[in-house]
C-alpha positions as CSV (number, residue, x, y, z in Angstrom):
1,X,26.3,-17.6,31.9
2,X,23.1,-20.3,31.8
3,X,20.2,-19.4,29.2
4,X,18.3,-18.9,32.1
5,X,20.2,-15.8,33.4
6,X,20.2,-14.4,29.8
7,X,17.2,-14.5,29.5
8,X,15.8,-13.6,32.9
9,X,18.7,-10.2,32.1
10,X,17.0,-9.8,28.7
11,X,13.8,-9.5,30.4
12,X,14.6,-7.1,33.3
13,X,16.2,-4.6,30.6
14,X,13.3,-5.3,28.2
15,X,10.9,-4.4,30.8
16,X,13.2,-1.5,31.8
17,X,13.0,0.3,28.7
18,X,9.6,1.4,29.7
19,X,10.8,3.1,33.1
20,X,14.1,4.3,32.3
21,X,14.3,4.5,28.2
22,X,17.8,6.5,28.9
23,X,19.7,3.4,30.7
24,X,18.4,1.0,28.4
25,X,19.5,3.7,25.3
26,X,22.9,4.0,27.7
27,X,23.4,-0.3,28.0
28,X,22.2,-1.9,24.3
29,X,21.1,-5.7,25.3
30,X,21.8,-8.8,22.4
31,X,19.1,-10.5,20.3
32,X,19.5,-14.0,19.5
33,X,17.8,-17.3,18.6
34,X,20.6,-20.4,19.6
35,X,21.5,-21.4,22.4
36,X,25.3,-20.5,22.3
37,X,26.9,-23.7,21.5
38,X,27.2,-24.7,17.6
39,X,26.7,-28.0,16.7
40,X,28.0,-27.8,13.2
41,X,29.2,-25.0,10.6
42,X,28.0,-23.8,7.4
43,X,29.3,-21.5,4.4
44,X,28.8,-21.8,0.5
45,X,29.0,-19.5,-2.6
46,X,28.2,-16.1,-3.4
47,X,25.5,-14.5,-3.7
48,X,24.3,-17.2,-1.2
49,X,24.1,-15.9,2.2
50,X,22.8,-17.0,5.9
51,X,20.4,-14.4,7.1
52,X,18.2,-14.0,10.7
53,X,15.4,-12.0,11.3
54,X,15.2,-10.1,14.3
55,X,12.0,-8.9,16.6
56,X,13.1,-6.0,18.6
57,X,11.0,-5.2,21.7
58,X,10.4,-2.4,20.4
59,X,8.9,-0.7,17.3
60,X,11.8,1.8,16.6
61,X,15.3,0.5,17.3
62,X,18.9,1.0,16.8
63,X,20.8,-1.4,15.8
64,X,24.8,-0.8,17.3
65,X,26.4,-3.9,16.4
66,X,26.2,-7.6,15.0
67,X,28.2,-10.9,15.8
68,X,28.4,-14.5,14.3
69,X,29.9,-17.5,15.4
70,X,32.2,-19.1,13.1
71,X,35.6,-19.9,12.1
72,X,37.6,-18.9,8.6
73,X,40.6,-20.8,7.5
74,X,42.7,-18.4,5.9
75,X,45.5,-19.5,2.8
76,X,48.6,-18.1,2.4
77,X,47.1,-15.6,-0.4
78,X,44.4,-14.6,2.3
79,X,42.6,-11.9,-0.4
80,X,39.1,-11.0,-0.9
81,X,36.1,-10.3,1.7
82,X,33.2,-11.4,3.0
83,X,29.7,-9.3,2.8
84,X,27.3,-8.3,5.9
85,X,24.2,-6.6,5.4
86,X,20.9,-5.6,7.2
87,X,17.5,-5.7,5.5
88,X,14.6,-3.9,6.8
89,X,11.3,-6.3,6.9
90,X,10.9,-6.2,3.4
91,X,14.4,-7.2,2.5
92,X,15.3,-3.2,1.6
93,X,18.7,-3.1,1.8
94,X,19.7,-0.5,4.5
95,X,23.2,-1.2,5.5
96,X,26.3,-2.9,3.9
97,X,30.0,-3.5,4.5
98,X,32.8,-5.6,3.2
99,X,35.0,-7.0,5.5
100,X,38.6,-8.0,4.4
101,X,39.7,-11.7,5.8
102,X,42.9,-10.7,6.2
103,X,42.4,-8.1,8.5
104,X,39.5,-9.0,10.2
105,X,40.4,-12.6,10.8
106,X,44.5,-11.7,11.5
107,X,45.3,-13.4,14.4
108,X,43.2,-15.8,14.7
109,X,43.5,-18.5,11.7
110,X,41.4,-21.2,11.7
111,X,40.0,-19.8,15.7
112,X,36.3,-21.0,16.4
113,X,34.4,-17.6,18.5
114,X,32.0,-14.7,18.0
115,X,33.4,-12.1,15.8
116,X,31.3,-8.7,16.0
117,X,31.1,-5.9,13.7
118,X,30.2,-2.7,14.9
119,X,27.1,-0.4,13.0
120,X,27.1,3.4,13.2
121,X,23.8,3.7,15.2
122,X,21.4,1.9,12.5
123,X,17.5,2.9,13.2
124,X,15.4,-0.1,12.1
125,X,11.7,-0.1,12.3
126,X,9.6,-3.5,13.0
127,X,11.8,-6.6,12.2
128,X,14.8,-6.6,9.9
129,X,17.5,-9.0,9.1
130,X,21.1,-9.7,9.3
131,X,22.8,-11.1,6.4
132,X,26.1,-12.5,6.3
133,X,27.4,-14.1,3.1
134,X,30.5,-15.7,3.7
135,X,31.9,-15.6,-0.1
136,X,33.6,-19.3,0.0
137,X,35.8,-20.2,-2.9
138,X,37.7,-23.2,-3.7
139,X,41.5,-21.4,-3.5
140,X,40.6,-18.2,-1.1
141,X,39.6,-18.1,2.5
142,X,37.1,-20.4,3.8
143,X,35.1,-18.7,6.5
144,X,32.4,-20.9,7.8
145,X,29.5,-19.9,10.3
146,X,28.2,-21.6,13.1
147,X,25.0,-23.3,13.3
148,X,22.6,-24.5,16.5
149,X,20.3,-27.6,15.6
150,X,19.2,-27.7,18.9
151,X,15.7,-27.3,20.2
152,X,13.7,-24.9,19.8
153,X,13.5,-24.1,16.5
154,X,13.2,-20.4,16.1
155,X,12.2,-20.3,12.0
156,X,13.9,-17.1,11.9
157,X,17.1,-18.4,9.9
158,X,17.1,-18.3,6.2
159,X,19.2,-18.6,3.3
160,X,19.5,-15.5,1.0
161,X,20.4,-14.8,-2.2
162,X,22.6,-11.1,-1.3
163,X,22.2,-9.9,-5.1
164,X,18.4,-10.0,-5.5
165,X,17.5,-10.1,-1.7
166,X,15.3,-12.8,-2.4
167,X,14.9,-15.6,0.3
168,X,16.0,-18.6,-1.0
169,X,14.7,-20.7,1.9
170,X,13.8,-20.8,5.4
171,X,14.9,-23.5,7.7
172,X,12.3,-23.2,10.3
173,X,10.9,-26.4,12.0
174,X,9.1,-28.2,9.0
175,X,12.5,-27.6,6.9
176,X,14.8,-30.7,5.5
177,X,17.5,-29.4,8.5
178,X,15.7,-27.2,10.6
179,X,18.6,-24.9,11.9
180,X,19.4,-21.7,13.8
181,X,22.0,-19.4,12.1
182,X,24.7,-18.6,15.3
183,X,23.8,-14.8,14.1
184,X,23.4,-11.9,16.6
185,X,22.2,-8.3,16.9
186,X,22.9,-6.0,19.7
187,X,20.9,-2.7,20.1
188,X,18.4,-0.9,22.2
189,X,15.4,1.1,22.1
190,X,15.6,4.7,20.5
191,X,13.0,7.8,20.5
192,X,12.2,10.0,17.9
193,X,15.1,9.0,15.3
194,X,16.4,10.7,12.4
195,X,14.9,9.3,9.2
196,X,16.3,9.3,5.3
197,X,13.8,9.5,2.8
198,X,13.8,10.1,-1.1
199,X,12.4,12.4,-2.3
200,X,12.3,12.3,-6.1
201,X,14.2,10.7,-9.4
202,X,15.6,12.7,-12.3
203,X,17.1,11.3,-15.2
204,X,20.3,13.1,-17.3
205,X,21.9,12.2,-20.3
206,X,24.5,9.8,-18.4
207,X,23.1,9.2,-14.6
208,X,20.4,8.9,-12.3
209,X,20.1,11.7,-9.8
210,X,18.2,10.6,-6.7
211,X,17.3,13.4,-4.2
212,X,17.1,12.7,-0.3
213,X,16.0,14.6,2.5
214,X,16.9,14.3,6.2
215,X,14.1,14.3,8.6
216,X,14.4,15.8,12.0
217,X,18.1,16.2,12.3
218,X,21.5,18.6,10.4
219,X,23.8,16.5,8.0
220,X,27.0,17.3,8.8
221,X,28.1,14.6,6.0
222,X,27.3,12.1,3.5
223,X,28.7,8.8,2.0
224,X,27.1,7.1,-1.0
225,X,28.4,3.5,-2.0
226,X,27.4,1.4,-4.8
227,X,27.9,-2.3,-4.7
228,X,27.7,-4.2,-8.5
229,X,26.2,-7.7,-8.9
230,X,30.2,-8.6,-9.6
231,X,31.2,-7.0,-5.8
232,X,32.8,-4.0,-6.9
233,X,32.2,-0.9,-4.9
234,X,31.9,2.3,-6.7
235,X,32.0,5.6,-5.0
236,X,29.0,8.1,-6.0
237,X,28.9,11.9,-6.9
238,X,27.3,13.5,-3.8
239,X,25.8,17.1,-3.8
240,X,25.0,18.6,-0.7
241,X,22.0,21.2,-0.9
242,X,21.8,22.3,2.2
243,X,21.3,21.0,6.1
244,X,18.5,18.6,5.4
245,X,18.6,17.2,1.9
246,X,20.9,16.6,-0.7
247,X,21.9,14.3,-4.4
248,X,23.5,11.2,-5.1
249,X,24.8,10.5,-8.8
250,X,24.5,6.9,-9.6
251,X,25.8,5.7,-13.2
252,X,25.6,2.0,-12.5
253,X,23.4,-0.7,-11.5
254,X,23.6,-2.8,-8.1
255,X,22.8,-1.8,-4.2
256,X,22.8,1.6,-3.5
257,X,24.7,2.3,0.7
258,X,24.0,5.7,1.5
259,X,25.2,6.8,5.2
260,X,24.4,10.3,6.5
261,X,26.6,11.8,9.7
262,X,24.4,13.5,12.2
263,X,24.9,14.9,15.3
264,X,25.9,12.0,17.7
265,X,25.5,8.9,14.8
266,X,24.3,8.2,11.1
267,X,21.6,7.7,9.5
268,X,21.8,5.1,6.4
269,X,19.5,3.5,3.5
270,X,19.9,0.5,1.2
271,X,18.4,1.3,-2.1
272,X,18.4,-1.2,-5.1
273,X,19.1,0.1,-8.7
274,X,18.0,-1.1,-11.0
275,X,19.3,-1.1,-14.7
276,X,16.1,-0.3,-16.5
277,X,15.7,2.5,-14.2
278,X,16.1,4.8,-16.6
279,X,13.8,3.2,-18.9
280,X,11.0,2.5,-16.2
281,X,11.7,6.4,-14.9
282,X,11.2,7.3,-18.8
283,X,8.0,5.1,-19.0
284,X,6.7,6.4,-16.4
285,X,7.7,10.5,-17.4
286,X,6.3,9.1,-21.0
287,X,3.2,8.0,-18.9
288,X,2.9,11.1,-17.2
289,X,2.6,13.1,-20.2
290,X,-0.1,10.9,-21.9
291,X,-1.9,11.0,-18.4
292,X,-1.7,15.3,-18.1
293,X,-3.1,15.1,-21.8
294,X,-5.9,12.5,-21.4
295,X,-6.7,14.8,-18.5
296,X,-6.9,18.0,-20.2
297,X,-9.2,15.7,-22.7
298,X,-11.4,14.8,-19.9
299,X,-11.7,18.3,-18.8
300,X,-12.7,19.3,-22.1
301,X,-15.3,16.6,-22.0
302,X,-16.3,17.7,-18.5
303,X,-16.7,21.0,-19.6
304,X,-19.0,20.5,-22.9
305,X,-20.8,18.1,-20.6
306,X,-21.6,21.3,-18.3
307,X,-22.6,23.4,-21.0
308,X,-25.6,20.2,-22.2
309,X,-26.2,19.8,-18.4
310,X,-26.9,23.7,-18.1
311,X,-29.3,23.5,-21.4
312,X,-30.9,20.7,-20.2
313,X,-31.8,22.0,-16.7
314,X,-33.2,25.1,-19.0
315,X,-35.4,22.5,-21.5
316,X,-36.0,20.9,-17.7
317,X,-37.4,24.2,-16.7
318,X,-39.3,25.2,-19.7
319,X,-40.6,21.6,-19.5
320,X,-42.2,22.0,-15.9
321,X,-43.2,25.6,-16.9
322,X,-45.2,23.6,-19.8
323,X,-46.2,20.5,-17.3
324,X,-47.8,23.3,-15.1
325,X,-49.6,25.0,-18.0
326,X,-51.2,21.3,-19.2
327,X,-52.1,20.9,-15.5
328,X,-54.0,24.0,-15.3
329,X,-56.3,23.1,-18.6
330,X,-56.4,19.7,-17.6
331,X,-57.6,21.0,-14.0
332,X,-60.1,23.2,-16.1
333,X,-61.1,20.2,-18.2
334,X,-61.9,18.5,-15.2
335,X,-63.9,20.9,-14.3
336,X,-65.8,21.2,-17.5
337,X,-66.5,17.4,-17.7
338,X,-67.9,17.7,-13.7
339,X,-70.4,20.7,-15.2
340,X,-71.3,18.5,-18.3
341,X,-71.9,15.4,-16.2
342,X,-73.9,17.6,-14.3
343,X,-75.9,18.8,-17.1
344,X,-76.2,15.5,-18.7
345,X,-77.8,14.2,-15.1
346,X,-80.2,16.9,-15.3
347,X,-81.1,16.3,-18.7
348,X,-81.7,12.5,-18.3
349,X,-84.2,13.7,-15.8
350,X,-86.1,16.4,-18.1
351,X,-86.1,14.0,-20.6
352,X,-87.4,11.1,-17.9
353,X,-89.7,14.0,-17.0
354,X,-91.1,14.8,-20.6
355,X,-91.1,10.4,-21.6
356,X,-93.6,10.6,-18.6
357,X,-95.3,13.1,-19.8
358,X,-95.6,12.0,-23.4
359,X,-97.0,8.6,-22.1
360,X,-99.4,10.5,-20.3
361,X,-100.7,12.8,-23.2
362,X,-100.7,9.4,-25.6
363,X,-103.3,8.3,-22.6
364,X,-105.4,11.1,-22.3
365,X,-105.2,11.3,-26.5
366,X,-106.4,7.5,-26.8
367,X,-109.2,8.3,-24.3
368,X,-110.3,11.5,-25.8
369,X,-110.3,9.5,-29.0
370,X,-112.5,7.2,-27.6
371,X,-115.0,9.4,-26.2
372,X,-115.0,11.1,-29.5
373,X,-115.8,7.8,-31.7
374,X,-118.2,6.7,-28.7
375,X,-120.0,10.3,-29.0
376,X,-119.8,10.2,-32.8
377,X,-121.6,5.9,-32.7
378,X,-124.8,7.4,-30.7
379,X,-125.0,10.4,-33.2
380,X,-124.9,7.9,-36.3
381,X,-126.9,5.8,-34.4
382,X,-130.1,8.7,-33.8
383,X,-129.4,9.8,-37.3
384,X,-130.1,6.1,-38.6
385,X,-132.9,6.0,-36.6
386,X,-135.0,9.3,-37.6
């Protein structure tokens, strides 16, 4: 089948899923980023591992298989296994399995195809990534994945360290060898899916008990896996508490698989721990404590800062009682300096009124005075003359 048809097919059922969500649910369609014909292979040492990012058409999806491309050239001693995993889009682990080479490969030594994997109904939300790391070593099986260095580029292939999740790099365009991991993911659209969630973290004298709860759908079983930075896989102490939520006992650090058996599929989560888990969960219980008493301090605080705000709204009130009081006698003292001013006016004009006066009495006294010595000269003057 020509690129073109695959893509015009990926279309039609792409724009399908918004007229008949139940077909497209019924008939999963394939994402992929090469062209379908490898140009060269590629494979190294654990924990490094090829990885693709995926961009389903749809927000929420479910993710029912993965396929590579490669080839594995297997010894006469074929033991160990190769790793595939699925990362949500912020490289949370959420799915893991170990495939044997001898049984997955038997048959076909040393056979160049696609070799798929089937995944129990995996909801992922937004982009994830598949992650395939193909173990090699020096004596073992050599499995070696395909790789498409043809244009375009996509950018979506990466090389991942499978321990720390961390992306070691990306061979997009710009890249030393640009490259397209031969790595597929089949799936469709879903509605409404179950979803896993923890809940809480409590620590015991030898394990960490994590607590998960089921949303919108009846457990009918659970699985818990843990996977060691060496690649052993450790089976986990699983309490059931009732339909919707139950524990998982994990004594050991490493990634956490946890896969829950619903009605009609699972529901799984990848979970890293951690081995200062216990000392960050007891940090952070120690934390806790000194937080719960530095805020009974501060309600203490707040309190006795209550008791001086309700005094000082009293003094606040007592002080505009007083305010009002000095504003009535300095209204009244107002009043008293208008009736003084007053008085002073009319005072300045008694005394302008009496000045006037005086000057005129000082007049009439100067003339009187003069009549009088002018009277007394013409008596003096008869009395000389008799």
């Amino acid at each position: 089948m020509s690129l073109r048809i695959q893509f015009g097919l990926a279309l039609f059922l792409f724009l399908t899923s918004f007229l008949n969500p139940a077909f497209v649910s019924a008939v999963p369609f394939e994402l992929r980023y090469d062209d379908g014909s490898f140009d060269y292979t590629w494979s190294d040492f654990h924990p490094v591992a090829a990885a693709v990012r995926f961009s389903p058409p749809s927000q929420i999806w479910a993710v029912s298989e993965v396929s590579f491309y490669g080839v594995c050239s297997l010894t006469k001693q074929p033991l160990g296994d190769f790793c595939i995993q699925i990362y949500d889009e912020r490289l949370n682990l959420m799915y893991q399995r170990s495939c044997s080479f001898s049984s997955f490969f038997e048959g076909r030594n040393a056979t160049f195809g696609w070799y798929a994997v089937e995944v129990p109904n995996l909801v992922v939300r937004g982009d994830f990534y598949v992650v395939i790391s193909p173990r090699l070593t020096l004596d073992g099986p050599k499995l070696w994945i395909g790789v498409d260095d043809d244009e375009p580029i996509g950018g979506r292939s990466f090389t991942i360290d499978a321990n720390s999740h961390g992306v070691i790099r990306c061979w997009d365009a710009a890249s030393e060898f640009p490259r397209n991991f031969m790595i597929r993911a089949k799936g469709a659209p879903t509605e409404a899916p179950p979803e896993l969630k923890l809940v809480s973290v409590e620590v015991v004298e030898d394990e960490t008990l994590l607590r998960f709860s089921v949303l919108r759908a009846n457990l009918k079983g659970v699985e818990a896996k843990l996977f060691t930075e060496i690649g052993d896989v450790k089976d986990c102490k699983v309490v059931v508490l009732d339909n919707s939520s139950f524990l998982v006992g994990v004594k050991f650090q490493g990634s956490l698989s946890i896969s829950v058996e619903i009605e009609g599929g699972y529901v799984t989560m990848g979970l890293d721990v951690g081995g200062n888990l216990r000392d960050l969960y007891l940090d952070l219980l120690a934390r806790c404590w000194t937080l719960g008493n530095e805020s009974a301090r501060l309600s203490n605080y707040l309190n006795r800062l209550a008791e001086r705000n309700e005094l000082l709204s009293q003094a606040l009130n007592e002080s505009d009682a007083m305010i009002w009081v000095l504003n009535r006698r300095v209204e009244r003292l107002t009043q008293n300096v208008t009736l003084l001013e007053e008085e002073n006016g009319q005072l300045k004009e008694d005394n302008l009124r009496l000045s006037n006066e005086r000057t005129w009495l000082c007049v009439w006294l100067i003339a009187l005075a003069a009549v009088a010595a002018s009277l007394s000269a013409i008596e003096v003057r008869r009395w000389w003359r008799r």
